[in-house]
C-alpha positions as CSV (number, residue, x, y, z in Angstrom):
1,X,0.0,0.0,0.0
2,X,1.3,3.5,-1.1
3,X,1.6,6.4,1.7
4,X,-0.9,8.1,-0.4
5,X,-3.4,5.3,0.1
6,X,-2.5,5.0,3.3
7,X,-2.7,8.8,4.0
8,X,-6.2,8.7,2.2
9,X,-7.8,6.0,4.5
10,X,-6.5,7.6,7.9
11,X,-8.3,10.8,6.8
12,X,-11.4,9.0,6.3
13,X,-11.3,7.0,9.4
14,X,-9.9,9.8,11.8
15,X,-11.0,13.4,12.4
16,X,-7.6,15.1,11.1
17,X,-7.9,18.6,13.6
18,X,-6.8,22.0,10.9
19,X,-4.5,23.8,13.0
20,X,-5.6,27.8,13.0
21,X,-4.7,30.0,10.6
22,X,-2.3,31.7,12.6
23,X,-0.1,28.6,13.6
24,X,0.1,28.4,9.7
25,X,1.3,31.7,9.4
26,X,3.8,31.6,12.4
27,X,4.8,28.7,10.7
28,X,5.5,30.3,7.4
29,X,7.3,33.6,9.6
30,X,9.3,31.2,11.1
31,X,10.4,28.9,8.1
32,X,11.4,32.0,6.2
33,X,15.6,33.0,6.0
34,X,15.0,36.4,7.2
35,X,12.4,35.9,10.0
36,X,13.2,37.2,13.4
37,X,12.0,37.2,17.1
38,X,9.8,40.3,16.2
39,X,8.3,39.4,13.3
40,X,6.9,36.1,15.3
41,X,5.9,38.7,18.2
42,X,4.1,40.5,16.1
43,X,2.0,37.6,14.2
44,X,1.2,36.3,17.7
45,X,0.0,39.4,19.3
46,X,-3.0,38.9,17.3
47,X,-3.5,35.3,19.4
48,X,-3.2,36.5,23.2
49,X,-4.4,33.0,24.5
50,X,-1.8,31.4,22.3
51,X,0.5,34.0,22.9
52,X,0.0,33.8,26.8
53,X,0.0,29.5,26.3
54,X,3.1,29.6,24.5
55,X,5.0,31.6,27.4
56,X,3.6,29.5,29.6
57,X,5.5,26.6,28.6
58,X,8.3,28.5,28.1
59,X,8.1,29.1,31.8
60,X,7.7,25.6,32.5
61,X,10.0,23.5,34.0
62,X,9.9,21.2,31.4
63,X,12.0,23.8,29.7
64,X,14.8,24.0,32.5
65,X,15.1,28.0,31.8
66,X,16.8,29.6,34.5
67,X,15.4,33.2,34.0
68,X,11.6,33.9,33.8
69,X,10.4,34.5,29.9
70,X,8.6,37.7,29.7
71,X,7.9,38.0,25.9
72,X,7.9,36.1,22.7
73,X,11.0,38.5,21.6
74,X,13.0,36.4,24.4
75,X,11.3,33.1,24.4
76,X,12.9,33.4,20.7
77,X,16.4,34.5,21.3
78,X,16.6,32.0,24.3
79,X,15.2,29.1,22.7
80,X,16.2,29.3,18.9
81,X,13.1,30.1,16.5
82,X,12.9,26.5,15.4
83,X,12.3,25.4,19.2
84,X,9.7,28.0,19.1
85,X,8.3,27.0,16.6
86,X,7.5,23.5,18.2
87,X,6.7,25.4,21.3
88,X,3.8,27.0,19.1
89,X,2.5,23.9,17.6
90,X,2.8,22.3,21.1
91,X,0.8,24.9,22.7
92,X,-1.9,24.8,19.6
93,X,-2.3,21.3,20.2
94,X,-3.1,22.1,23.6
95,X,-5.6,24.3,22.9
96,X,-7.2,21.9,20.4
97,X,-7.5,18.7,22.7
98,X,-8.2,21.1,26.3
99,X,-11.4,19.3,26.4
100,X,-10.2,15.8,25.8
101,X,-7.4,15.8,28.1
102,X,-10.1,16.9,30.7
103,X,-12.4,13.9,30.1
104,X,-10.4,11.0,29.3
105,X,-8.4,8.6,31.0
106,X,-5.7,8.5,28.2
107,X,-2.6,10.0,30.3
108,X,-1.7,12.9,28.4
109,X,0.4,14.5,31.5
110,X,2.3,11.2,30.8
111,X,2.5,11.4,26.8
112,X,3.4,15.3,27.5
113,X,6.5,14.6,29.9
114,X,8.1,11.5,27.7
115,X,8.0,14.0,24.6
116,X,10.1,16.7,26.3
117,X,12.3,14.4,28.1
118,X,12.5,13.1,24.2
119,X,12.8,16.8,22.8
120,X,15.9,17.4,25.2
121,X,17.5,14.3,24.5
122,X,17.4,14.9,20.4
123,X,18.9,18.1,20.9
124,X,21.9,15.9,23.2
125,X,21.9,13.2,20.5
126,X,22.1,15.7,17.4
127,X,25.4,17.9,19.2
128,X,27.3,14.7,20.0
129,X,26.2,12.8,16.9
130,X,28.5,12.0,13.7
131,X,26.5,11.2,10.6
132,X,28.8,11.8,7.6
133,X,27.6,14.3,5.2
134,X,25.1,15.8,7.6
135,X,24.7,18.8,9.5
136,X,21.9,18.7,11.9
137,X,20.1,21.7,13.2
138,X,19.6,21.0,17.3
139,X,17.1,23.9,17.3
140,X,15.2,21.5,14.4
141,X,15.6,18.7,16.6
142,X,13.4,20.0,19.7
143,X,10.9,20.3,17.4
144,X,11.0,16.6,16.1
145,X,11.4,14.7,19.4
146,X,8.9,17.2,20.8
147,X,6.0,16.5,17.8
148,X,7.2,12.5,17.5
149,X,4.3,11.2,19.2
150,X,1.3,13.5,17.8
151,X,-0.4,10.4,16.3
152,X,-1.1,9.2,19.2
153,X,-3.1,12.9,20.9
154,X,-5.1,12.1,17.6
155,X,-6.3,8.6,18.1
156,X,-6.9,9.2,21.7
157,X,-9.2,11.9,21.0
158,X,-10.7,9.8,17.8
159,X,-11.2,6.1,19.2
160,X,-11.5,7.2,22.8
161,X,-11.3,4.3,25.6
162,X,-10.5,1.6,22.8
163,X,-7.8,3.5,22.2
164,X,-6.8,3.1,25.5
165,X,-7.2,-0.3,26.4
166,X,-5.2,-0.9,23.8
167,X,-2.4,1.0,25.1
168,X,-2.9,-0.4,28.5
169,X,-2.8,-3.6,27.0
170,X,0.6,-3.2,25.3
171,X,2.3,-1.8,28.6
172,X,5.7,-3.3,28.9
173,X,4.2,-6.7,26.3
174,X,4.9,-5.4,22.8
175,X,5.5,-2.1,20.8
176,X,2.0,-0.3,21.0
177,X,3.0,0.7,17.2
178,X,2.7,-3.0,16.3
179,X,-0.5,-3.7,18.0
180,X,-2.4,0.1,16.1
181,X,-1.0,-1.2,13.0
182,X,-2.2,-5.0,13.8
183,X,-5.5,-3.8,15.1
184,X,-5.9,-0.2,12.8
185,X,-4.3,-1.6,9.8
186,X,-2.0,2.0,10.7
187,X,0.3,3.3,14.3
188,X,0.3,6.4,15.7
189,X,3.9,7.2,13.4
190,X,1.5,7.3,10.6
191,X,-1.3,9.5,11.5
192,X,0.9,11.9,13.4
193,X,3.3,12.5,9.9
194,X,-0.2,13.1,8.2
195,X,-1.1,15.6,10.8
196,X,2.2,17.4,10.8
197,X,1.9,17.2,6.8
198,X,-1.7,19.0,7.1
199,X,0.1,21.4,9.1
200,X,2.7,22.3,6.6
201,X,5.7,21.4,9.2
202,X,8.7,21.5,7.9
203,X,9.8,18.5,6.1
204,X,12.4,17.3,9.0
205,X,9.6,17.1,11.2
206,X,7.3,15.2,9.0
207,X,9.9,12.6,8.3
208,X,11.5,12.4,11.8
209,X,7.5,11.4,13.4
210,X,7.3,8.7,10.3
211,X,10.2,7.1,10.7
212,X,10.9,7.3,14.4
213,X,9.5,3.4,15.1
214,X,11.6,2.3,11.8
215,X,13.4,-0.9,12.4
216,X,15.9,-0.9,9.3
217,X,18.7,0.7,8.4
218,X,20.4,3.7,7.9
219,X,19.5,4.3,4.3
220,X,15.6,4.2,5.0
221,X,15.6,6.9,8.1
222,X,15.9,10.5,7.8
223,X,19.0,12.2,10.0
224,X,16.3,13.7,12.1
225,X,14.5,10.3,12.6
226,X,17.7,8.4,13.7
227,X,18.1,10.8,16.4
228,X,14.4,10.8,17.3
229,X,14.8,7.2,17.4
230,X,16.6,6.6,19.8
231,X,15.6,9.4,21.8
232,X,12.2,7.8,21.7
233,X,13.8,5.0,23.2
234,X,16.4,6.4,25.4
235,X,13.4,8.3,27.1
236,X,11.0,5.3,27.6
237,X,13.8,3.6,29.2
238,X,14.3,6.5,31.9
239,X,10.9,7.4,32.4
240,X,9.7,3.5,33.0
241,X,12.7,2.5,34.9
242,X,14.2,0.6,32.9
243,X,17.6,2.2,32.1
244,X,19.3,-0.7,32.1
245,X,18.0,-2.0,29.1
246,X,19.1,0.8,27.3
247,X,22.7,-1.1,26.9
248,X,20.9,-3.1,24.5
249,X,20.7,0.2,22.3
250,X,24.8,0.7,22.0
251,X,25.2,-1.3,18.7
252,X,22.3,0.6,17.3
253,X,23.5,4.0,18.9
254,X,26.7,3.6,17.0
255,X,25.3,2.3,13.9
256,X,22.3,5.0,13.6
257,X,24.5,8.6,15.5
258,X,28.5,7.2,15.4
259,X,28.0,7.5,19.3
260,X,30.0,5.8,21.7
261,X,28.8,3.7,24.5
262,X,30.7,6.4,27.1
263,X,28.9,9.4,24.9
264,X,26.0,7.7,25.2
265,X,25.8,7.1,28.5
266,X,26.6,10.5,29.6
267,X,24.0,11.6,27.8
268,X,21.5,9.1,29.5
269,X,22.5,10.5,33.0
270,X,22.1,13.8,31.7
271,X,19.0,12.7,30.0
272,X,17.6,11.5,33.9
273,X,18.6,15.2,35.3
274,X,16.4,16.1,33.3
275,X,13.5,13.9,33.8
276,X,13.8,15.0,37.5
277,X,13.8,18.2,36.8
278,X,10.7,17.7,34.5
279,X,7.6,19.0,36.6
280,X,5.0,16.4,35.7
């Protein structure tokens, strides 16, 4: 089956959510070469409830920003405008699922903190990593790990509790992408990549959530997917409490990033600093 087809049926099955016109503007300001921190202050001034969400999580301690955010202008030169980009979608798809979250008993807080502990532990992966002939953009990389899981905010809100019982009964069994694409005919990889898509995020983004559960090679993933990969990983391990098990990632590490096994593990303990530090 083509990823058109494939594309086609989950749009017909699932209640794709349009992201507002102003995310798609923002997103447009913020993709463009000569963009800067005012021009995205001044597009979101015309949002103040996404404008006050967005420096709310900026504020966060999921953030670990030592000085309090004021405006957009700093949110931007602190973060990068690539992070705030993802900080803008992040906060949109907030906004959009407010009343979901509320009412059902799929954990979002839980979903929420595993992306940022992911987010922070691309942008680790991507400083350290050595892929030959790529350059990749840390900044770019928030965005991805932060956005990696967005299939799954969409079928919790589409297939309510059957959505969840089948996540509860994948816990710690078998990949809960295995089990959507057994049950769904398609995982959460794929309908988050067709959101993102809709949304007109950048391309790294798009690739990095399709690919992040990929279990080939190198020449099949995107740059941005590798490190989301095992990012994805890396943070399920600390989050469960299972860090042990990540040794059994050091051959892939190295194959997928160049990493060492003493790189890598530095940047699992720094990865648990933060996870702490991570209010949930």
């Amino acid at each position: 089956m083509s990823i058109e087809v494939l594309r086609d049926i989950i749009e017909q099955r699932l209640g794709i959510p349009a992201l507002p016109g102003i995310v798609l503007g923002l997103n447009k300001i913020v993709q463009a070469p000569d963009a800067g921190p005012k021009d995205v202050a001044i597009e979101l001034q015309k949002d103040p409830a996404l404008s006050a969400q967005v420096l709310k999580l900026a504020n966060s301690s999921a953030y670990g920003l030592r000085a309090s955010i004021q405006t957009i202008d700093h949110a931007s030169s602190v973060l990068g405008m690539k992070a705030l980009q993802g900080m803008i979608a992040q906060a949109s798809i907030l906004s959009i699922y407010r009343d979901t979250n509320m009412k059902s008993p799929f954990d979002f807080d839980g979903l929420w903190r595993h992306c940022v502990v992911c987010a922070h532990l691309s942008v680790r992966l991507a400083c350290i990593a050595r892929i030959p002939g790529v350059v990749l953009v840390p900044d770019e990389l928030y965005t991805c790990g932060l956005l990696h899981d967005l299939g799954k905010i969409v079928l919790a809100n589409s297939i309510g509790e059957s959505y969840v019982r089948l996540v509860e009964q994948c816990h710690l069994h078998r990949p809960l992408w295995r089990a959507e694409q057994e049950t769904l005919g398609f995982n959460h990889s794929d309908v988050g990549a067709l959101v993102a898509l809709r949304w007109r995020l950048p391309e790294a983004v798009v690739s990095s959530i399709q690919e992040h559960h990929a279990t080939s090679g190198q020449g099949s993933m995107s740059a941005e997917a590798r490190v989301v990969h095992i990012a994805d990983r890396t943070a399920h391990c600390i989050l469960e409490g299972t860090i042990d098990d990540s040794r059994y990632l050091y051959p892939r590490v190295k194959f997928l990033l160049g990493i060492t096994p003493s790189e890598y593990k530095q940047a699992i303990e720094w990865g648990m600093g933060m996870a702490r530090a991570i209010a949930v």
